[in-house]
N, C-alpha and C positions, 0 to 999 in steps of 0.2 A: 404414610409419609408426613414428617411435620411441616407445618408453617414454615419453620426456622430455613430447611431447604427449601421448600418450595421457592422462597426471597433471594435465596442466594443462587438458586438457579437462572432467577430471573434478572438478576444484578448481571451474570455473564451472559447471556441473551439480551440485554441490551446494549451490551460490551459489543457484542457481535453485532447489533443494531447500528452504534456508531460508528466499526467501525466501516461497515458497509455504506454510509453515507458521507463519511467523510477522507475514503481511500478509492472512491468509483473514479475520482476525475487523475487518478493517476496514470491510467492506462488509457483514457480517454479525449483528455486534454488536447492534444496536436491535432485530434482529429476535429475539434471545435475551432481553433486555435488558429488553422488557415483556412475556418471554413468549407475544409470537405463535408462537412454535416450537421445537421443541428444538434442543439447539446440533447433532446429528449433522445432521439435516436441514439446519438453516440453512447449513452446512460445505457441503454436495452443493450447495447451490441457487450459494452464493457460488464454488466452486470452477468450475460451469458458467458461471457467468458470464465468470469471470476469463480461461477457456481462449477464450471467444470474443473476447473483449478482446485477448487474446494472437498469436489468429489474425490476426484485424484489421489487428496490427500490421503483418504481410508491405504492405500495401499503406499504412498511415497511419502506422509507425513509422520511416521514413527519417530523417528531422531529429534525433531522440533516438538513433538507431543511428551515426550520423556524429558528434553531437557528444558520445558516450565512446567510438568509435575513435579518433579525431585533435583532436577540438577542442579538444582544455585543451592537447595538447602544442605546444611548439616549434616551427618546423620544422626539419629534419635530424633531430630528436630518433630514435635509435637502437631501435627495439621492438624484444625478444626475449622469449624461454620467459622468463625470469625475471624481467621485469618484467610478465609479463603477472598470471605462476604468485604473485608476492609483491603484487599489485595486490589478486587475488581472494582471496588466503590471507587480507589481513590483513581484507577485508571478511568474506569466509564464516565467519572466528574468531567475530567479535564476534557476527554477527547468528545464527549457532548456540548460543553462549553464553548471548545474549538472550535466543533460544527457549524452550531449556530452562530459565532461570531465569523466564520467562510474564512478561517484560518487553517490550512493542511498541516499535520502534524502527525507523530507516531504513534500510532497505537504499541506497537513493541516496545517503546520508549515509555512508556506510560504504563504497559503490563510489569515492565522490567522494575519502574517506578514504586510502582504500586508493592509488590510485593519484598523490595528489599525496605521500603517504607513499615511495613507491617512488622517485617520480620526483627527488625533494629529496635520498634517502639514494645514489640512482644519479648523478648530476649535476650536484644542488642547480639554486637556483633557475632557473639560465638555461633549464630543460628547461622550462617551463610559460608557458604565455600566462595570465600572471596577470591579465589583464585579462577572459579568457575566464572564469577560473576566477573570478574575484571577479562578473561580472554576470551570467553567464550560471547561473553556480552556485548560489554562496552567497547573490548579493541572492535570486533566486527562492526559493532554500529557505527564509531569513530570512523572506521577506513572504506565501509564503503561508499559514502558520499564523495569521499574523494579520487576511490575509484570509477566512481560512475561519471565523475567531471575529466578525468583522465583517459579513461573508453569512448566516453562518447565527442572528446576531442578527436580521438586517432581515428576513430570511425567517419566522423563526418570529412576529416583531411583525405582518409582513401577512398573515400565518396565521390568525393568532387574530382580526386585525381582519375579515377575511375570512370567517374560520369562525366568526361570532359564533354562529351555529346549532346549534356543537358543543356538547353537553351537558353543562356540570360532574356531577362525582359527587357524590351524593348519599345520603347513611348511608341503608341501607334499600331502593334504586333497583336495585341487581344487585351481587354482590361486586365489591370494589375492584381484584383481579387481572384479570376480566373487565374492566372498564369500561379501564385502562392496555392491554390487548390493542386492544381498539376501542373509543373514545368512544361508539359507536351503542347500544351493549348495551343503554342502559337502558333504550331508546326501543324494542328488540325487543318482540313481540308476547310474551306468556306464555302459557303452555298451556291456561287457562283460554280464553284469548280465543275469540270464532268468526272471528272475520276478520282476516286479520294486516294489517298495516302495511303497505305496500307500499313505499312513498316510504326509510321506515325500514330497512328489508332491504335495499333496494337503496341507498343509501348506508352501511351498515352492508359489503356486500362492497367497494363501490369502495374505502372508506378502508382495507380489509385487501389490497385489492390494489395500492393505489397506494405502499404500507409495502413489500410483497415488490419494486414495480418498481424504486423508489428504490433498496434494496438491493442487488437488481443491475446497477441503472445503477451503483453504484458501484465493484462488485465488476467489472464491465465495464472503466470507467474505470479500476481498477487492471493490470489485464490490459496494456491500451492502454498504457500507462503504463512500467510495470515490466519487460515482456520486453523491449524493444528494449536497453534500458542494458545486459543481462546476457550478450542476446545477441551485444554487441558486442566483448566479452570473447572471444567465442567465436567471432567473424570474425578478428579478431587471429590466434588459435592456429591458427585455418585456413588463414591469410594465408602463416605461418612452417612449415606442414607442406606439402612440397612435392605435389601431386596433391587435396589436400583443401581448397583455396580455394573459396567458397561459388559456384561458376559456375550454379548452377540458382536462380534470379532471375528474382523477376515485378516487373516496372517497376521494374528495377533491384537491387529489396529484395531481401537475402538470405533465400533461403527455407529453408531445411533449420536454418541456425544457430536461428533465429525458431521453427520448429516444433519442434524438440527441446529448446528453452527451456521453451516453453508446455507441453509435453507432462511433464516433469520439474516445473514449478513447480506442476501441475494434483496430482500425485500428493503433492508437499509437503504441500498444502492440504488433502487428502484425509487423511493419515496422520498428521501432526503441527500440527493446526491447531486442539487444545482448549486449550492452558496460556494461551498469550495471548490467546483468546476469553474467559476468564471475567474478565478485567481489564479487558479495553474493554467488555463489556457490564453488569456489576456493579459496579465501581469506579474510573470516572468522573462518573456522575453517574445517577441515578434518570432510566428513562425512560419515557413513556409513546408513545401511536402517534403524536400529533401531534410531540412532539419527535425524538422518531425518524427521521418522513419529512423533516421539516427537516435535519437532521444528515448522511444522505444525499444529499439534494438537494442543498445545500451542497460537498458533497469531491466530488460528481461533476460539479457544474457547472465547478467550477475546475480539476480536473485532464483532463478534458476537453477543456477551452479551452489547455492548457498543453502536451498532448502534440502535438500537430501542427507549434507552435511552437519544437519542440526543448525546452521548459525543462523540467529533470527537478527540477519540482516531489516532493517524500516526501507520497507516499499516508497514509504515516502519522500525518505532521504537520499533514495536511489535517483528515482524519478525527477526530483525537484536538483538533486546533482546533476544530470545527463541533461536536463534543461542550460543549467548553470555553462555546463564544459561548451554547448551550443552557442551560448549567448556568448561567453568570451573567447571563444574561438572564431568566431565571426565578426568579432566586435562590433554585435548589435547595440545602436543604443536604448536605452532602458525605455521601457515601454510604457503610457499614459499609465499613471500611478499605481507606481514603479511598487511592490510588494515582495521586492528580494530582500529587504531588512526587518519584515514582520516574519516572516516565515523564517531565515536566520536565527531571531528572538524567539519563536516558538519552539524551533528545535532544543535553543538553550535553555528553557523552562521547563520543559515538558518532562523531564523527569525529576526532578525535585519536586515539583507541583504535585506529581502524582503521588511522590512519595509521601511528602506534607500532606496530602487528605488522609493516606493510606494510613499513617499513624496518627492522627486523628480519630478519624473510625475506630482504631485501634482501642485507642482511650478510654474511647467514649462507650464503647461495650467494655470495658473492663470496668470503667464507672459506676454504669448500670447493672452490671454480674454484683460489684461492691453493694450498691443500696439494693 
């Protein structure tokens, strides 16, 4: 096995690195958010989720693993190490960068980047089924932030209509942090009482437990979601190394590239996943448990429905939508430094940026093949 792959292996392994560190607080956030739990925990809970999600994929991730091997390209279009190596460079740049500056962004937006980047500065146009790339790509990414601002508006409206039994707070009722953790608080029995509530406790857990399932459903759906695109990258480079082609395959799916995706984006999530946790759970919008479990519900019902489909809907742009549909549907106002218009700016960079490294790279090994 040359050098040359060994690099480029390790370019989507850290692809997968970032993105595990910087898409953990998307299925995690509400749970930090109004305070049902500390962010290290919420990190573990949502990290477990996501590797399941990830796992999954080997058997529910084919569609999204085919369509960033081959679908946006040509065909004859030429794949080598350096279009694979300037594809993920110029995505892993930006969405490290993001990281470390605790800005949420797309990774799919930045893979999508990355390689129509490469592929424009290797070939130009003719290399791309722009037709793939404009409906398959960009309408899904375009429509679902605004579907997940539109779901998770109607969701929390038949929430509230539904839960009319949920219990405003009340100055004097139980502190205002407790009652944002769970609405039931106030209706809890107090010490004094002799006989507790019954009805009251037990809907007091369900709704603390049905906030953790949401959050994992979403952190789930990210898993689901996000490894197959990365590890596609990583069937490529196996494809081009002679002996290391993904031949251990369950119903077809490549299994080794899929589990050492998961397994590297699990550890992401685990080590680098506090800067951009404290932006999605503090500053986009005030939360309490009901808008929380809405907000969840929402990114994971859609992304869900998307990944079987092949559409590599952005986890990110779901989740930070279904915030969005919460916060103007409630009309909360904007919360101590308010990071709804960096995240906005991020989304609109994020794929040119990446593309702009990606033909760069580009160049720059074509450069150094010339001398």
């Amino acid at each position: 096995m040359s050098i040359e792959v060994l690099v480029v292996a390790a370019l989507v392994l850290a692809l997968a690195w970032a993105n595990g560190a910087n898409d953990i607080c998307k299925g995690v956030a509400t749970l930090v958010g109004n305070g049902t739990t500390p962010a290290k925990r919420a990190v573990w809970w949502g990290t477990l989720w996501t590797v399941a999600g990830g796992l999954l994929a080997v058997f529910w991730g084919d569609a999204l693993l085919k369509t960033f091997s081959s679908g946006y390209l040509a065909p004859g279009f030429q794949v080598d190490l350096v279009f694979v190596a300037s594809s993920i460079g110029g995505a892993v740049g930006w969405v490290a960068l993001a990281t470390r500056c605790g800005l949420p962004v797309s990774t799919t937006h930045a893979l999508l980047g990355g390689l129509v980047g490469a592929t424009l500065m290797a070939v130009g146009p003719a290399g791309l089924r722009i037709g793939a790339v404009t409906h398959k790509a960009l309408l899904p990414l375009l429509v679902a932030p605004l579907l997940a601002i539109a779901l998770s508006s109607a969701i929390l409206l038949l929430a509230r209509f539904v839960a009319g039994k949920v219990p405003a707070w009340r100055p004097g009722c139980c502190p205002r942090e407790a009652w944002q953790r769970n609405p039931f608080e106030c209706l809890l029995p107090s010490a004094d009482q002799r006989s507790p509530s019954r009805p009251s406790v037990a809907m007091a857990r369900l709704w603390v437990g049905l906030h953790w399932f949401s959050s994992g459903m979403t952190s789930f759906a990210r898993g689901l979601n996000d490894v197959p695109k990365i590890a596609a990258f990583l069937v490529l480079t196996a494809a081009l190394a002679p002996g290391l082609a993904p031949s251990s395959t369950v119903q077809g799916h490549a299994l080794w590239p899929i589990l050492l995706v998961t397994g590297v984006m699990g550890m992401g999530s685990l080590w680098g996943g506090m800067r951009v946790l404290e932006v999605m759970s503090h500053r986009v919008t005030p939360l309490d448990a009901s808008s929380g479990l809405v907000a969840n519900a929402g990114t994971s019902i859609l992304v869900l429905l998307a990944s079987p489909l092949g559409l590599p809907v952005s986890t990110t742009h779901v989740s930070t939508g279904a915030l969005m549909g919460v916060r103007w549907s409630e009309r909360a106002a904007a919360p101590p430094a308010d990071a709804l218009k960096l995240i906005l700016y991020g989304w609109l960079i994020t794929l040119p940026v990446a593309a702009g490294l990606a033909a760069l790279g580009t160049w720059l090994f074509a450069l150094a093949g010339a001398g």
